[in-house]
C-alpha positions as CSV (number, residue, x, y, z in Angstrom):
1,X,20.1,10.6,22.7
2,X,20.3,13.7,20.4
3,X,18.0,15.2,18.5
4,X,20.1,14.4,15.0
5,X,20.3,10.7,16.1
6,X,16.6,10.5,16.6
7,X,16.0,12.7,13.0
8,X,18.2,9.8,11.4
9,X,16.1,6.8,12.8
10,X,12.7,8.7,11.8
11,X,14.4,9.7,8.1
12,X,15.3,6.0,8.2
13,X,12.3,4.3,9.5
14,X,10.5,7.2,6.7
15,X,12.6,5.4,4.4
16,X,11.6,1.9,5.1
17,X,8.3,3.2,4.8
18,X,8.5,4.4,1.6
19,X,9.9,1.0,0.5
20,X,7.0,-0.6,1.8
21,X,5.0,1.3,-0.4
22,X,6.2,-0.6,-3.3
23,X,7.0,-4.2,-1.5
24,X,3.4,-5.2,-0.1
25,X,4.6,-6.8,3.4
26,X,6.3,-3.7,4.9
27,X,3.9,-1.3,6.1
28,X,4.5,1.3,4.2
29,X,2.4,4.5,5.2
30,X,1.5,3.3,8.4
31,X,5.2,2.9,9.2
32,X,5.6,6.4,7.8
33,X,3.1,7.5,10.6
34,X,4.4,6.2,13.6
35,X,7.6,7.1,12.7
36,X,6.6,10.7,12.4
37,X,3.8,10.3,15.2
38,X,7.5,9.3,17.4
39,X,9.0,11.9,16.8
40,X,6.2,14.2,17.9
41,X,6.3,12.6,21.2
42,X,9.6,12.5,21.2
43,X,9.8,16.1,20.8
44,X,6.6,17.2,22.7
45,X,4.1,18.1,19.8
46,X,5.6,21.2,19.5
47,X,6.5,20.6,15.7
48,X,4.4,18.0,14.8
49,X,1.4,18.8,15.7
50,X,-2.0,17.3,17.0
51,X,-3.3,18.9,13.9
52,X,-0.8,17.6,11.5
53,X,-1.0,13.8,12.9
54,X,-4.9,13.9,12.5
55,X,-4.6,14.8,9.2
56,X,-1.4,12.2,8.4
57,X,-3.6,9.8,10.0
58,X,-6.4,10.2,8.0
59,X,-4.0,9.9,4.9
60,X,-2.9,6.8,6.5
61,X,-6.2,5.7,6.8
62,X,-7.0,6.3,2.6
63,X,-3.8,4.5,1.8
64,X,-4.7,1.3,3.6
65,X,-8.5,1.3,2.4
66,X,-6.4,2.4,-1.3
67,X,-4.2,-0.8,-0.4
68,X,-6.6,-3.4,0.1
69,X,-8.9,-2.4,-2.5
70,X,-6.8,-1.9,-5.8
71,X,-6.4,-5.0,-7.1
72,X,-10.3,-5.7,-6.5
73,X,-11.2,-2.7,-8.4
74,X,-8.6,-3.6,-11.0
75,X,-10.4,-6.9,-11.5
76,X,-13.5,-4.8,-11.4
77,X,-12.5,-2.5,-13.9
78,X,-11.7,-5.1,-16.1
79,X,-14.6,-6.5,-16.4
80,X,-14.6,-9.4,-13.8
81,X,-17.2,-11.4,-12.5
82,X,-17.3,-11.6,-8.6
83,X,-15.8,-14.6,-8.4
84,X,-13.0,-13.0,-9.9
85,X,-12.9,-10.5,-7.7
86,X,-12.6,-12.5,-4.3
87,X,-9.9,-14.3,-6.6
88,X,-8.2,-11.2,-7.1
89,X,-8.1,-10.4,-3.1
90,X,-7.2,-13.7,-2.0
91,X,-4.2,-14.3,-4.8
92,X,-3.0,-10.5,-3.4
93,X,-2.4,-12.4,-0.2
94,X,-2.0,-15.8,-0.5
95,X,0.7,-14.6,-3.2
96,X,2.3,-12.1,-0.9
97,X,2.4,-14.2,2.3
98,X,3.5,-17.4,0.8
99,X,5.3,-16.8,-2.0
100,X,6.9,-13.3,-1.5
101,X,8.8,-11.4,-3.9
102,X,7.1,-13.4,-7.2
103,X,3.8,-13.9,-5.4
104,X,3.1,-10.5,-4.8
105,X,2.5,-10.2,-8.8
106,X,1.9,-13.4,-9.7
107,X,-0.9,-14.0,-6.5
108,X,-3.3,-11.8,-7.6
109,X,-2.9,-12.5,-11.6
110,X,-3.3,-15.9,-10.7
111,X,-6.5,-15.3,-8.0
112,X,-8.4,-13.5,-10.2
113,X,-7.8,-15.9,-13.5
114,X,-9.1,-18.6,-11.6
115,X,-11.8,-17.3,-9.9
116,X,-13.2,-15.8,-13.4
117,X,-12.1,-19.1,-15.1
118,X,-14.3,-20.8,-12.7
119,X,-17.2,-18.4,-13.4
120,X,-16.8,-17.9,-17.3
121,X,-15.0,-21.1,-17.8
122,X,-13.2,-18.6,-21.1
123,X,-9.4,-18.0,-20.8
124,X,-9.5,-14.7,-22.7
125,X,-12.1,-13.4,-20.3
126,X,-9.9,-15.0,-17.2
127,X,-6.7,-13.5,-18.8
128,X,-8.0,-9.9,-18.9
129,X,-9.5,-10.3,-15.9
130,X,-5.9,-10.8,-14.4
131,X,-4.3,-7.9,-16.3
132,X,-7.3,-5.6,-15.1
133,X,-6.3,-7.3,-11.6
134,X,-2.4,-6.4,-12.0
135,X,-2.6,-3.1,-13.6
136,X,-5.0,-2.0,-10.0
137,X,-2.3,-3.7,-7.9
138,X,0.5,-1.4,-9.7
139,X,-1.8,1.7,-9.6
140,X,-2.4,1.3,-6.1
141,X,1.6,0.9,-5.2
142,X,2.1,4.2,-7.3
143,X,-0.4,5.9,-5.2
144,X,0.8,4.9,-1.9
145,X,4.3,6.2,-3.0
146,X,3.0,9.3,-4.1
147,X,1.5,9.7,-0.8
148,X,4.3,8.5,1.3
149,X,6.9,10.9,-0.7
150,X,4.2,13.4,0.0
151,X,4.2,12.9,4.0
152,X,8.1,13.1,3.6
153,X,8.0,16.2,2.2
154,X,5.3,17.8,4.9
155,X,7.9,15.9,7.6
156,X,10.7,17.8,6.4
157,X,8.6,21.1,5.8
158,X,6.9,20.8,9.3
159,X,10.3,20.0,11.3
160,X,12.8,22.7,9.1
């Protein structure tokens, strides 16, 4: 295989990545690192560096903690109880598993309503809660694309 051909699948796994970033059951950043982590090998860490995968995989690391924890801190933010909160995390994945491309918004809107309906037993409360809960979710999708865009960039700095 050439080196162009094996550029194109890490550009395009890269790409996939970055698409996961916004559609929750691709792996976005992670995908983004073992694509580039690939190609090191592939080409013997000469370019891509031990250096530079430590410090992709520590990015990698901040986007998944980032990932699991926006919609919760949403909720949070919004002023939801606890109950809300688990609601919050659970509707992110029950939503996204089952019900996939609607759950992925609706799941955690839906999680976190409940749980703070259950806890307040107020709709306005259990509303906002959901909004708080929504607004994390998209706030953590924006970050993780700013971060994968930003590991594109390096890729391309690193390899020209």
């Amino acid at each position: 295989m050439t080196n162009a051909f094996i550029l194109i699948v890490v550009f395009l796994l890269i790409f996939i990545g970055i698409v996961g970033t916004i559609i929750p059951l691709i792996p976005g950043i992670p995908l983004i690192f073992i694509s580039i982590s690939a190609y090191g090998w592939y080409e013997g860490f000469q370019q891509i560096t031990p250096r530079y995968l430590v410090i992709l995989g520590a990015v990698t690391v901040l986007s998944v903690i980032i990932d699991y924890l926006s919609t919760s801190i949403g909720a949070k933010y919004s002023g939801s109880s606890k109950k809300g909160i688990w609601g919050a995390f659970l509707g992110t994945f029950i939503g996204a598993i089952f019900f996939p491309p609607l759950g992925i918004l609706l799941g955690p809107w839906l999680g976190a309503f409940i749980g703070e309906y259950i806890e307040l037993q107020d709709v306005s409360a259990a509303a906002r809660s959901g909004l708080g809960t929504v607004l994390g979710l998209f706030s953590g999708i924006i970050f993780n694309l700013i971060l994968a865009l930003i590991m594109l960039v390096s890729f391309i700095v690193v390899i020209i």
